[in-house]
Rosetta silent file (secondary structure, phi, psi, omega in degrees, C-alpha in Angstrom):
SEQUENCE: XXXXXXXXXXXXXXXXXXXXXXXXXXXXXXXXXXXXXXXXXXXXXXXXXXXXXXXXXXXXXXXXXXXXXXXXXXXXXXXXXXXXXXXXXXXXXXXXXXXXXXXXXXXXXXXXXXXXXXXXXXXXXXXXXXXXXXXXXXXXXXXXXXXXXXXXXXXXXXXXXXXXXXXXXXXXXXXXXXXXXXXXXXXXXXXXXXXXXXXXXXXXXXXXXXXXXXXXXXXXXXXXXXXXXXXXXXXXXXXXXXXXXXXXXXXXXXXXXXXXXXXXXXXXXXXXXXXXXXXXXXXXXXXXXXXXXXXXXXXXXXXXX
SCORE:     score description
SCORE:     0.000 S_00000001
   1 L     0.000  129.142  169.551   20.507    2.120  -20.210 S_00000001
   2 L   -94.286  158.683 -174.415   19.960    3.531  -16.818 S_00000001
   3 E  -135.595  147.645 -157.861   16.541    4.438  -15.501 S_00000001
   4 E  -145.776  138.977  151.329   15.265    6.535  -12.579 S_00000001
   5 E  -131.800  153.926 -169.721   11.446    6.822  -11.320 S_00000001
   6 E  -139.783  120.219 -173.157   10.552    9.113   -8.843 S_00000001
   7 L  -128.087   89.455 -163.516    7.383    8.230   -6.841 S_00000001
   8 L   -87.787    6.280 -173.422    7.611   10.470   -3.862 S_00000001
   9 L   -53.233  175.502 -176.466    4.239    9.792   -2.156 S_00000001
  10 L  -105.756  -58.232 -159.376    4.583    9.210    1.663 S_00000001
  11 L   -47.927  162.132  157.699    2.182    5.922    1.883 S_00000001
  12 L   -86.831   -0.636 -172.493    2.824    2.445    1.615 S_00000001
  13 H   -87.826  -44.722 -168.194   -0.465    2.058   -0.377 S_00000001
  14 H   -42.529  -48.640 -170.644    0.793    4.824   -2.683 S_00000001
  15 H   -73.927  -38.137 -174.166    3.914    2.581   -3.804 S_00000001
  16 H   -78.339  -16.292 -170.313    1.776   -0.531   -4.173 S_00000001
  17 L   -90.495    9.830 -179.775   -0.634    1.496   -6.251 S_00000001
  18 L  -111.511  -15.035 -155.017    2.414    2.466   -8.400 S_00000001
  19 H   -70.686  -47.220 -163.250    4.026   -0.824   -8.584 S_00000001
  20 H   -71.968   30.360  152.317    2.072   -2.041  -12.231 S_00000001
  21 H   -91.900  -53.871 -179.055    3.518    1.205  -13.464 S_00000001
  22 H   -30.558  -77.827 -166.992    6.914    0.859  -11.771 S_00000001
  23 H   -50.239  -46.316  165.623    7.046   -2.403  -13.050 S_00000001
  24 H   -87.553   -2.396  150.542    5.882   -1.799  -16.787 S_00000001
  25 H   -80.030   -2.161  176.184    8.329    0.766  -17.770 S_00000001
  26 H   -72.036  -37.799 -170.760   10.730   -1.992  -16.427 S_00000001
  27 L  -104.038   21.215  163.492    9.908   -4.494  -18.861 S_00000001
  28 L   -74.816  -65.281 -155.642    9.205   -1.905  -21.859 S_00000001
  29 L   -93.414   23.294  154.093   13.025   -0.823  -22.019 S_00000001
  30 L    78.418   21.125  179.761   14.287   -4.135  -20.730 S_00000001
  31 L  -151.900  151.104  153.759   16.259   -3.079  -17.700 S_00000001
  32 L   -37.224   80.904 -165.707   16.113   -2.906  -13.757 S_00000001
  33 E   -51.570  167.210  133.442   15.115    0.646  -12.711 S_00000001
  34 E   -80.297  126.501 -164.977   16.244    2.717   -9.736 S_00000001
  35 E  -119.211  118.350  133.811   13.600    3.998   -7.703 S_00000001
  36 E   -15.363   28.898 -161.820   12.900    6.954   -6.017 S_00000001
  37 L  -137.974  161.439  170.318   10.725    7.102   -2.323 S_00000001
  38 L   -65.715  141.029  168.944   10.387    8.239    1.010 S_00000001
  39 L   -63.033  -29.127 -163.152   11.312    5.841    3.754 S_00000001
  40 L   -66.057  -30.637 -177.632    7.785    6.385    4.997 S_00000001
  41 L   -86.087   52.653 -168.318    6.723    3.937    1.789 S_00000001
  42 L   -25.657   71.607  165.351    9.002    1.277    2.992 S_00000001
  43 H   -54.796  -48.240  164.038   10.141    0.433   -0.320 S_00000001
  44 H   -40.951  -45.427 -155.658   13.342   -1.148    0.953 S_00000001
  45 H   -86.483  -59.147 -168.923   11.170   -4.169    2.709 S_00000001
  46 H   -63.476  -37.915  165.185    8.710   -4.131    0.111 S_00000001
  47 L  -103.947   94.084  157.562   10.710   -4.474   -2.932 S_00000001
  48 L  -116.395   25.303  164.394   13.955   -6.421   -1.831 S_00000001
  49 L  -167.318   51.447  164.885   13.286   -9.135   -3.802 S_00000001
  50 L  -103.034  124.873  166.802   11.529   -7.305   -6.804 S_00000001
  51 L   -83.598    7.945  172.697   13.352   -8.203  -10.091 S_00000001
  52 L   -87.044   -4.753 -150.341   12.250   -5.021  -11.515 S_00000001
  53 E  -136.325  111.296  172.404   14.320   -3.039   -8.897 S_00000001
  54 E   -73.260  -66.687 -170.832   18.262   -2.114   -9.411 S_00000001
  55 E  -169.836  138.762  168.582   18.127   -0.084   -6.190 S_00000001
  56 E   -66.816  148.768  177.284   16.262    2.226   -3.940 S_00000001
  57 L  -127.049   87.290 -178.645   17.262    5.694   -3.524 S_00000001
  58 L   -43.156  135.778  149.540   15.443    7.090   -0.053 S_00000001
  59 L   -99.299   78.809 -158.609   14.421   10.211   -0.339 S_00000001
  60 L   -72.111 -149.462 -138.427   15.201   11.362    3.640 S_00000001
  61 L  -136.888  -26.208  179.992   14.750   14.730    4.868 S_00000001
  62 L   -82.905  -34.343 -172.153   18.017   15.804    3.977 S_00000001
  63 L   -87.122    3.380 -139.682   17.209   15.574    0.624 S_00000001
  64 L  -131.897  139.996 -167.632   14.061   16.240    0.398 S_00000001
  65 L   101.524 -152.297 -170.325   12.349   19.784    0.687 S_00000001
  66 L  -117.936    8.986 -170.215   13.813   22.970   -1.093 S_00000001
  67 L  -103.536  -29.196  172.241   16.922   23.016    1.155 S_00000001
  68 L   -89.402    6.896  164.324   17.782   19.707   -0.389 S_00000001
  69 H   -42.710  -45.118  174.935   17.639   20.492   -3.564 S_00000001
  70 H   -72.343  -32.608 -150.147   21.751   20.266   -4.508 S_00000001
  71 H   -93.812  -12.166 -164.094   21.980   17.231   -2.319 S_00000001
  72 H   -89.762  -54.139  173.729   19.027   15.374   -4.103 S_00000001
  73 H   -41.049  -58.767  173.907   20.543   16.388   -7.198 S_00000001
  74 H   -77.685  -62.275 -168.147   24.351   16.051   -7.460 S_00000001
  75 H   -91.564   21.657  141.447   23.178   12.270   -6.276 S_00000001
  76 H   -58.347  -65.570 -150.294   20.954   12.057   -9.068 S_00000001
  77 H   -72.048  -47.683  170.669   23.509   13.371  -11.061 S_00000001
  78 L   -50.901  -32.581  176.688   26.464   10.905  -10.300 S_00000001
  79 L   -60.020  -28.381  164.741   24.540    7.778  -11.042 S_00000001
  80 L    70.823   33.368 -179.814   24.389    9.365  -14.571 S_00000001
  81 L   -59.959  162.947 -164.813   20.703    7.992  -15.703 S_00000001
  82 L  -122.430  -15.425  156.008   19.812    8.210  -19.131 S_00000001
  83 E  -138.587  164.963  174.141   16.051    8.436  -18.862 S_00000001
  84 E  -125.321  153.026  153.431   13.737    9.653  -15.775 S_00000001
  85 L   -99.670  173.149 -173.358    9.741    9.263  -14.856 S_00000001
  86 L  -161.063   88.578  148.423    8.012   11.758  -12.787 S_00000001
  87 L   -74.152   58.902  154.425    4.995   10.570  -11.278 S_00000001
  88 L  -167.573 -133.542  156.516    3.894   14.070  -10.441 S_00000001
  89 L  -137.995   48.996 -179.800    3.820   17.346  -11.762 S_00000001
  90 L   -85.973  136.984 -163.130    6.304   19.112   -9.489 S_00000001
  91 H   -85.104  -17.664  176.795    8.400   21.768  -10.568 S_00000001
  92 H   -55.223  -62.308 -166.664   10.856   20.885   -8.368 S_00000001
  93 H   -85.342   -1.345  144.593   12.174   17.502   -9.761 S_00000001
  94 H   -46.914  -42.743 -165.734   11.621   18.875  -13.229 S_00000001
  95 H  -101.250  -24.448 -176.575   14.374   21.251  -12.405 S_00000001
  96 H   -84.602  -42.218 -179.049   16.652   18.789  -10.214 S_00000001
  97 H   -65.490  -15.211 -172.022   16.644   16.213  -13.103 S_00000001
  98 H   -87.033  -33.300  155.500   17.592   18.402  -15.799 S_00000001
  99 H   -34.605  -44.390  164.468   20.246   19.612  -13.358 S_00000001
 100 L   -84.975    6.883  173.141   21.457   16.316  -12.853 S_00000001
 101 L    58.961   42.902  174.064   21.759   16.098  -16.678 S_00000001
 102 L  -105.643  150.974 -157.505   19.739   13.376  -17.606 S_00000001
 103 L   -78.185  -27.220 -158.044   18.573   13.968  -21.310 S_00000001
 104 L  -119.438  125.592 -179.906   15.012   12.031  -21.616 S_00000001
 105 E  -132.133  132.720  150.597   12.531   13.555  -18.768 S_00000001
 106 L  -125.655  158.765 -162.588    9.271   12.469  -18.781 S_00000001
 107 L  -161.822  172.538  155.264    7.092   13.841  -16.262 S_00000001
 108 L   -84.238  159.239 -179.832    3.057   14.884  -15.805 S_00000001
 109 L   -41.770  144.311 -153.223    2.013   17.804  -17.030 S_00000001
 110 L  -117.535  138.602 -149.334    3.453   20.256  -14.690 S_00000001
 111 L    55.488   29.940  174.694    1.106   22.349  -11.880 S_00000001
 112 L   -63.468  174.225  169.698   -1.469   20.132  -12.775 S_00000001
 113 L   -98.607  160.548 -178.967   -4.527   20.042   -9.831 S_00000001
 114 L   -46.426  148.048  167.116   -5.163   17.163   -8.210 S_00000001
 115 L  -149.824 -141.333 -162.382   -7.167   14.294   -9.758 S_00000001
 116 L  -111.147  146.289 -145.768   -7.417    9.944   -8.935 S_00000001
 117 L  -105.536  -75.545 -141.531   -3.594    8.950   -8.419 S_00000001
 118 H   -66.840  -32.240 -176.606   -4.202    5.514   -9.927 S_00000001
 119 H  -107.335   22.426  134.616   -5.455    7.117  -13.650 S_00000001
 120 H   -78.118  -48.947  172.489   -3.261    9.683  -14.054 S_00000001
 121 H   -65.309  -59.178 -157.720   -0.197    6.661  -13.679 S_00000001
 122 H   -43.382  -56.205 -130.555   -2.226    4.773  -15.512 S_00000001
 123 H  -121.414  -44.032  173.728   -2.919    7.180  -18.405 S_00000001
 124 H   -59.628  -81.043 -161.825    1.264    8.690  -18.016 S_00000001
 125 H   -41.612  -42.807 -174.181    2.373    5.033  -17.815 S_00000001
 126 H  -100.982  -28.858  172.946    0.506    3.847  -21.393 S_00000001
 127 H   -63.809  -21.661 -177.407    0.928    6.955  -23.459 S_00000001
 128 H   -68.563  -88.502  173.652    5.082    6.144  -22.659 S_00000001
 129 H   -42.408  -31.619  176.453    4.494    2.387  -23.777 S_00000001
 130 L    74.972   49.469 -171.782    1.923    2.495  -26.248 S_00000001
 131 L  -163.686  115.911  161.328    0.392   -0.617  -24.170 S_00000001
 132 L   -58.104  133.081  174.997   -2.527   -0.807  -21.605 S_00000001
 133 L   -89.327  152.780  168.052   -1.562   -1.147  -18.129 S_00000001
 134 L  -114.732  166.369 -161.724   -3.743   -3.467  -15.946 S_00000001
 135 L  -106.383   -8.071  174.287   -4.057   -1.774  -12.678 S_00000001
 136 L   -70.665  130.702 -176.572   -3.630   -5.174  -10.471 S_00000001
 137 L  -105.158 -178.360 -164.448   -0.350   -4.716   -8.347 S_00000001
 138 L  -166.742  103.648  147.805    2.112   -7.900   -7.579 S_00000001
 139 L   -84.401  125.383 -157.445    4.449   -8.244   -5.020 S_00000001
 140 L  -111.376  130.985  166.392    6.706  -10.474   -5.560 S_00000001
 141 L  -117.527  163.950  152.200    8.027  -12.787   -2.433 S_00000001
 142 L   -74.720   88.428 -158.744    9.106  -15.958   -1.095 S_00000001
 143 L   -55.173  141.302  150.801    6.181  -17.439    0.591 S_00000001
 144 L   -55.215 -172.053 -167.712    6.099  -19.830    3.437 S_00000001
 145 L  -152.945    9.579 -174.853    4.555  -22.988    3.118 S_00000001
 146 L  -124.079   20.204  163.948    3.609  -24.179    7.061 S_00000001
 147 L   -44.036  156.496  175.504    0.359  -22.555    8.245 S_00000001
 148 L   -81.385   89.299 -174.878   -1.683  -24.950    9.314 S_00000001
 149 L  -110.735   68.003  135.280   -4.133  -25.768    7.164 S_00000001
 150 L   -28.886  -64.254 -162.089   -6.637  -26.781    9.681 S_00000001
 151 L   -87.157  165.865  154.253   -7.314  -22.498   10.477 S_00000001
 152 E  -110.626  124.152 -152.372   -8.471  -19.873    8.403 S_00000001
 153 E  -130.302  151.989 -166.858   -6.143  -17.769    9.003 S_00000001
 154 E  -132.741  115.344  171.615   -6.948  -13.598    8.887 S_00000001
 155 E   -80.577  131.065  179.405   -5.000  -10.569    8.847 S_00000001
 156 E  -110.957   87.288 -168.956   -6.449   -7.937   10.687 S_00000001
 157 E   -56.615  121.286 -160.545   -5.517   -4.359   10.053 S_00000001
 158 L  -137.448   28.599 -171.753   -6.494   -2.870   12.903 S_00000001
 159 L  -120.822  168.494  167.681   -3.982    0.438   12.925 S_00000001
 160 L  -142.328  166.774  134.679   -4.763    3.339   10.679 S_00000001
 161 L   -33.078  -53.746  160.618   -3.084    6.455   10.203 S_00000001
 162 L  -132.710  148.452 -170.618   -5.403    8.346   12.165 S_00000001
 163 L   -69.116   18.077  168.988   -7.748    7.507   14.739 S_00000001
 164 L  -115.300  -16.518  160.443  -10.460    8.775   12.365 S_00000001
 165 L   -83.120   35.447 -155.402   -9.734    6.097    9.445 S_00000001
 166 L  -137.796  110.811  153.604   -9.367    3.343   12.431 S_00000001
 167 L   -60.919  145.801  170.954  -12.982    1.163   13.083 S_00000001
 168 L   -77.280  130.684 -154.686  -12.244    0.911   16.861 S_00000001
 169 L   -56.088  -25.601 -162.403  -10.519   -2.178   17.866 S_00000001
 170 H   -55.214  -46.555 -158.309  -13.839   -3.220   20.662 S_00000001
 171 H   -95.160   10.308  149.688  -15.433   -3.868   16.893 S_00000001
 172 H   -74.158  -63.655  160.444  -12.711   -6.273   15.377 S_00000001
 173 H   -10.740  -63.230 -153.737  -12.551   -7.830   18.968 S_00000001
 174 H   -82.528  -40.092  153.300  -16.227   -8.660   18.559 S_00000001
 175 H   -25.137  -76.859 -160.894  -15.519   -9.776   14.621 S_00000001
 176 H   -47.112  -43.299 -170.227  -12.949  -11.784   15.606 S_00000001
 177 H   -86.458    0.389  168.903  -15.544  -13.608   18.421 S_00000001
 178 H   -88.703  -80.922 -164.436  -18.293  -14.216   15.598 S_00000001
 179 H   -35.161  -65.047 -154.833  -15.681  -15.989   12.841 S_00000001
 180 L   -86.185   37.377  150.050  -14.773  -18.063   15.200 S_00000001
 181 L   -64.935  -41.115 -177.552  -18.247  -19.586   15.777 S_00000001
 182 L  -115.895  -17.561 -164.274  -18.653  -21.183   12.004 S_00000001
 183 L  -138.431  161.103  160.861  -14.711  -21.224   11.340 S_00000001
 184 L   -74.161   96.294  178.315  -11.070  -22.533   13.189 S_00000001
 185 E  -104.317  141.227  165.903   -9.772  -19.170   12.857 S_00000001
 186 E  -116.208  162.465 -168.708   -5.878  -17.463   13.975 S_00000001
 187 E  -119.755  101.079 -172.703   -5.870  -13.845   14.041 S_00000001
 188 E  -112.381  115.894  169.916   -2.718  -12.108   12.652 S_00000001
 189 E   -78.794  134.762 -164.778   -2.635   -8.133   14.006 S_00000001
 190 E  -113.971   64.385 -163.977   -1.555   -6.143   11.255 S_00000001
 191 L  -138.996  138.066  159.269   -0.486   -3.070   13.817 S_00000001
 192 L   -95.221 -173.858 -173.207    3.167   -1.574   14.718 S_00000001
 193 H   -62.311  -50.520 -157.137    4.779   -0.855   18.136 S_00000001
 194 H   -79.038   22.938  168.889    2.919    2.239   18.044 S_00000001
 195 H  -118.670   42.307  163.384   -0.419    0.321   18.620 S_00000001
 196 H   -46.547  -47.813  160.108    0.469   -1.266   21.458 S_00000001
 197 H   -38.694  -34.985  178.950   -2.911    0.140   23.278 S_00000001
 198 H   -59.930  -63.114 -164.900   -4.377   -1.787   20.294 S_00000001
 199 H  -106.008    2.139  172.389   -3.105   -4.924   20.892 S_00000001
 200 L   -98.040    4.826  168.799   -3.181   -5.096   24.443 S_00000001
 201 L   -74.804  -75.444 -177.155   -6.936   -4.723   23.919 S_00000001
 202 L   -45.549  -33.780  144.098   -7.217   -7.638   21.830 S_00000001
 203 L   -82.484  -11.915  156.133   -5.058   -9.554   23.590 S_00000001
 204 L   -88.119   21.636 -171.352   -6.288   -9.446   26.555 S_00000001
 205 L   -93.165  162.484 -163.201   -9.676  -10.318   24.879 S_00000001
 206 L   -90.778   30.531 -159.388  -11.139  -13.784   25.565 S_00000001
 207 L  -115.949  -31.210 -178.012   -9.990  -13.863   21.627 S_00000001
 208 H   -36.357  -37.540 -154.813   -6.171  -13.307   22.366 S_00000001
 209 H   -93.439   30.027  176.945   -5.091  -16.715   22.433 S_00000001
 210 H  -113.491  -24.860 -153.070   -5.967  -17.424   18.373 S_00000001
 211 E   -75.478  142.438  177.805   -3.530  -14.235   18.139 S_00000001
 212 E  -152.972  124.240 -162.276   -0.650  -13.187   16.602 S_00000001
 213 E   -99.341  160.700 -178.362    0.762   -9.529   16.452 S_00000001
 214 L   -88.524  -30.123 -168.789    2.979   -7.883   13.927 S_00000001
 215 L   -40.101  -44.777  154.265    4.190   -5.513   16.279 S_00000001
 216 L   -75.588  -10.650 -162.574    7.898   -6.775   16.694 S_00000001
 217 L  -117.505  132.965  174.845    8.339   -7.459   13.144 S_00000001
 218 L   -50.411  151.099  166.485    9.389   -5.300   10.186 S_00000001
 219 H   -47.072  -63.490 -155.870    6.954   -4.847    7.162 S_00000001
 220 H   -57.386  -35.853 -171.241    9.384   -7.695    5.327 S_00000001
 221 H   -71.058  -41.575 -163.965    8.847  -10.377    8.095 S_00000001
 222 H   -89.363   17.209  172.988    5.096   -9.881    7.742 S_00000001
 223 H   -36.226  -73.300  160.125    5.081  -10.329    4.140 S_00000001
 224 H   -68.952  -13.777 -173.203    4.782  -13.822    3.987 S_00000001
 225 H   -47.423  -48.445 -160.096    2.609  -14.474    7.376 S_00000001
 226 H   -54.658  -43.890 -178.343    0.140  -11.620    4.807 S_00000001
 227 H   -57.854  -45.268 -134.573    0.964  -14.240    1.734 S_00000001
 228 L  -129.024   24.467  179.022   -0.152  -17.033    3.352 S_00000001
 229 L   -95.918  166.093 -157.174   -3.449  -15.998    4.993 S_00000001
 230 L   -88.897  -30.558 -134.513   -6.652  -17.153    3.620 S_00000001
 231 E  -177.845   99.563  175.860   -8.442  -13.357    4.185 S_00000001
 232 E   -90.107   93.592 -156.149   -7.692  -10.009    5.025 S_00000001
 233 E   -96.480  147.335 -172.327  -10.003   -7.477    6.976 S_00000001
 234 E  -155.097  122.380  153.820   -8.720   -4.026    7.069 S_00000001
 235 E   -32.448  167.290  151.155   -8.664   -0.099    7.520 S_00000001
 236 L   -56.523  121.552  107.305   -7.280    1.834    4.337 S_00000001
 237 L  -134.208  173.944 -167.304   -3.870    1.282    5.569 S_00000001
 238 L   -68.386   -5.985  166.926   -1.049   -0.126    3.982 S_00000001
 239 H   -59.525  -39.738  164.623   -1.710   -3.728    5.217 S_00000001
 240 H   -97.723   21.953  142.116   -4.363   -3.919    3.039 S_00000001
 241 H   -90.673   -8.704  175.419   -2.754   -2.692    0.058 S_00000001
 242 H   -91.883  -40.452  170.983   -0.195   -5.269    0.629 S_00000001
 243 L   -46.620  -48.281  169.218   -2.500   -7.844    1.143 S_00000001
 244 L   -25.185  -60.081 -169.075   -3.834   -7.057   -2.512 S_00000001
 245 L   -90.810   49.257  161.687   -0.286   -6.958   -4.238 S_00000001
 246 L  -134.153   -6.955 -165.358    0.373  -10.314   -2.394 S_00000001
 247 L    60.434   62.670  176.320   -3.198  -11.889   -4.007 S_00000001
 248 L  -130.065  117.755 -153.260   -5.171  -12.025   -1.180 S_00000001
 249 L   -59.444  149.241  171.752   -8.967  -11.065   -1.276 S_00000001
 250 E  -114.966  141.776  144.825   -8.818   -7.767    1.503 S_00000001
 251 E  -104.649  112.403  177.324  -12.239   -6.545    3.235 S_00000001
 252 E  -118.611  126.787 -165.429  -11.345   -2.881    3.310 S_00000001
 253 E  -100.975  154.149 -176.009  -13.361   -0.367    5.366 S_00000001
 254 E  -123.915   86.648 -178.308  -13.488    3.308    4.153 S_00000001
 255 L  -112.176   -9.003 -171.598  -14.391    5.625    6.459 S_00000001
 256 L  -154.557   26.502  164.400  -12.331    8.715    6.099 S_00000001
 257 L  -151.261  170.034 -173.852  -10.555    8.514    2.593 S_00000001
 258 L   -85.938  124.516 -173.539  -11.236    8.237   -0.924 S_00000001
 259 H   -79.081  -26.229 -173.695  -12.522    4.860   -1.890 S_00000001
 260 H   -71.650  -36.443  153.958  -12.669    5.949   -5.161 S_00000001
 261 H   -16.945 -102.282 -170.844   -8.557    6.097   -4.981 S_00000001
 262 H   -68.262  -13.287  176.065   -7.865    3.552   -2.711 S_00000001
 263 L  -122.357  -42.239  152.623  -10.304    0.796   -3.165 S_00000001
 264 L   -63.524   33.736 -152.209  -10.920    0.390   -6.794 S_00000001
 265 L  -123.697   -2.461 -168.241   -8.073   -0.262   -8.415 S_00000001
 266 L  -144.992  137.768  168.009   -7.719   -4.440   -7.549 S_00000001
 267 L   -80.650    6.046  154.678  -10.275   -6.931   -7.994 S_00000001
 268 L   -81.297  -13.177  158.571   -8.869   -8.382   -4.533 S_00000001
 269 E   -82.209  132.380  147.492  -10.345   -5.538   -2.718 S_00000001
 270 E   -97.133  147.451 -171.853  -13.796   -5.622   -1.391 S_00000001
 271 L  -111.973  173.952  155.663  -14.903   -2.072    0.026 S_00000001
 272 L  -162.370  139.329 -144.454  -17.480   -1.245    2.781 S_00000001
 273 E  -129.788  115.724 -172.648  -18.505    2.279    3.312 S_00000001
 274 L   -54.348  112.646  161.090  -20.503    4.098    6.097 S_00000001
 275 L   -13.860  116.138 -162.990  -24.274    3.855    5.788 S_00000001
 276 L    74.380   38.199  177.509  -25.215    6.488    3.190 S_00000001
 277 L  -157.231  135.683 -177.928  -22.270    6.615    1.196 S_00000001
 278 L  -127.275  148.679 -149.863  -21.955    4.862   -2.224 S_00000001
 279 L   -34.094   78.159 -162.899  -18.221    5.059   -3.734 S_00000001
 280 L  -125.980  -26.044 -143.468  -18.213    8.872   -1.971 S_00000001
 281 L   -67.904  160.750 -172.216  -16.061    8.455    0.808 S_00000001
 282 L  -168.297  148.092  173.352  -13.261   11.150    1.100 S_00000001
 283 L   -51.677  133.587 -156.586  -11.022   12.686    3.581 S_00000001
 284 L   103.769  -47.854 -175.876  -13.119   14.439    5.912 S_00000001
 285 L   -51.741  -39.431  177.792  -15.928   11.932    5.080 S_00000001
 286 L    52.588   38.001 -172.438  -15.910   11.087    9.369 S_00000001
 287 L  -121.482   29.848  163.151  -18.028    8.033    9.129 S_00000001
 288 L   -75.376    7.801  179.786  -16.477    5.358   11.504 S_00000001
 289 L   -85.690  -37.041  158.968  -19.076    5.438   13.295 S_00000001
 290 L  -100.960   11.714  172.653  -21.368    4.202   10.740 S_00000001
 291 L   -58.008  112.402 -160.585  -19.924    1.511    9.510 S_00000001
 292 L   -95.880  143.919  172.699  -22.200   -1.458    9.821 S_00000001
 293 L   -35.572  -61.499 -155.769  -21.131   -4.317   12.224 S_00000001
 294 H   -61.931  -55.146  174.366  -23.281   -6.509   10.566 S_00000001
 295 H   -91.096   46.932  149.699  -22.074   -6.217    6.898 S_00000001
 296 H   -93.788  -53.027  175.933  -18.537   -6.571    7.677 S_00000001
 297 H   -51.784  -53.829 -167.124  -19.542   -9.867    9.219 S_00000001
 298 H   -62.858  -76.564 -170.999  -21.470  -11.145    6.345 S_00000001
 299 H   -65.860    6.429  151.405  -19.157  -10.157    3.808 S_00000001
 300 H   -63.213  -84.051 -149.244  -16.246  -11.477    6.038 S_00000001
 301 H   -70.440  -32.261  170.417  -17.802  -14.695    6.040 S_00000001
 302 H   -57.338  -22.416 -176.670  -18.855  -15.021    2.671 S_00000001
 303 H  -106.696  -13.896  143.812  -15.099  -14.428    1.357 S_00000001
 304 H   -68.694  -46.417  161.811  -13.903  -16.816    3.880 S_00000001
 305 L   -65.668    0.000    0.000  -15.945  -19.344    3.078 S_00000001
């Protein structure tokens, strides 16, 4: 039996918040799956050494839109799958799979409105199995094994999508100079090249030299460094959804997206929220600004300690 899921979200959180679905239609019908995603979810890095995963199928640009419709299609359609998933309710890949002539479509109800991402898969995912899903996601890697353990050692997400989910780096900087008062702490920046400005703050902070940036390295390299950290502090971005699926308690701040999403779904996330907001936050929400200093510290150190 061949198998096809198509998760088309753009994020990298979005894939890890799919993986215990991904994963439990693998080991319902008993075979490796083929997946579906946008390069933007780097699916390639994250699952190359998932045993639940036959092979990625990018969904690129070419393919992808209404102009890509045949080309998405006919290389559906050669692989010859014998059932598909649809995590969405799009009419489009309703119409490309039956095109590509696979026989068993399951899909969500189609032109539904928006609702929370994680219980709609959730609720799609268990009516298919007949089995409750747990909602904890698991990457699976090789870890290292030679941090030092001396350090405490803490991934810092310090990039966001936009510079309105992003606490400003001055107040990680200043983080960074409290833990290491009560702890030996290294600092691993969880930023790409295009937060160089970012990381030339921090490194040129009297904090730099516990530091170690991500910035040259593919999502795959930092996998284990992510694995093998004692603590993760983070924006909603996808370092701290990886930290999660890797089992690592994350401190995740929520200032401009839905927490209700993105933050409840793993008992390895801790959330913190802008002063006057109780599991409210949303896009729009504009509240890095209120984020308090102080209980980021506290609940940093308590989850370090």
């Amino acid at each position: 039996m061949k198998i096809l899921i198509i998760q088309q979200r753009y994020g990298i959180g979005d894939l890890v918040i799919f993986l215990p679905y991904i994963h439990a239609i693998s080991e319902k019908f008993k075979v490796k799956i083929s997946l579906l995603a946008k390069e933007s979810s780097k699916a390639h890095d994250l699952l190359s050494q998932d045993e639940h995963i036959n092979e990625i199928i990018t969904l690129d640009k070419e393919k992808d839109g209404l102009g890509g419709f045949f080309k998405l299609a006919n290389e559906i359609k050669k692989r010859k799958f014998d059932k598909v998933f649809i995590f969405n309710s799009s009419l489009r890949y309703s119409l490309i799979t039956r095109y590509a002539g696979i026989r068993s479509i399951y899909q969500y109800p189609l032109f539904r409105s928006k609702d929370n991402l994680v219980v709609s898969a959730k609720i799609f995912t268990e009516d298919i199995i007949n089995k409750i899903v747990s909602t904890e996601p698991f990457l699976q890697i090789k870890s290292i094994d030679n941090f030092d353990k001396n350090f405490k050692h803490v991934c810092l997400g310090i990039s966001a999508s936009g510079p309105t989910k992003r606490w400003d780096v001055e107040n990680y900087i200043k983080l960074a100079q409290e833990l290491i008062k009560n702890n030996k702490c290294k600092f691993y920046l969880a930023a790409g090249a295009e937060d160089t400005d970012l990381i030339k703050k921090f490194k040129n902070s009297d904090v730099g030299k516990y530091c170690v940036s991500f910035e040259k390295l593919s999502i795959k390299q930092t996998l284990p460094i992510i694995k093998n950290c004692d603590l993760a502090i983070s924006n909603d971005t996808g370092f701290a959804h990886i930290a999660c699926a890797l089992g690592i308690k994350t401190l995740t701040l929520f200032m401009d997206s839905p927490v209700m999403t993105y933050g409840k779904y793993s008992k390895k996330m801790s959330v913190i929220e802008p002063k006057g907001e109780k599991d409210s936050t949303v896009h729009n929400t504009l509240g890095k600004n209120k984020i308090s200093f102080s209980e980021v510290l506290d609940k940093a150190n308590k989850l370090l300690n």
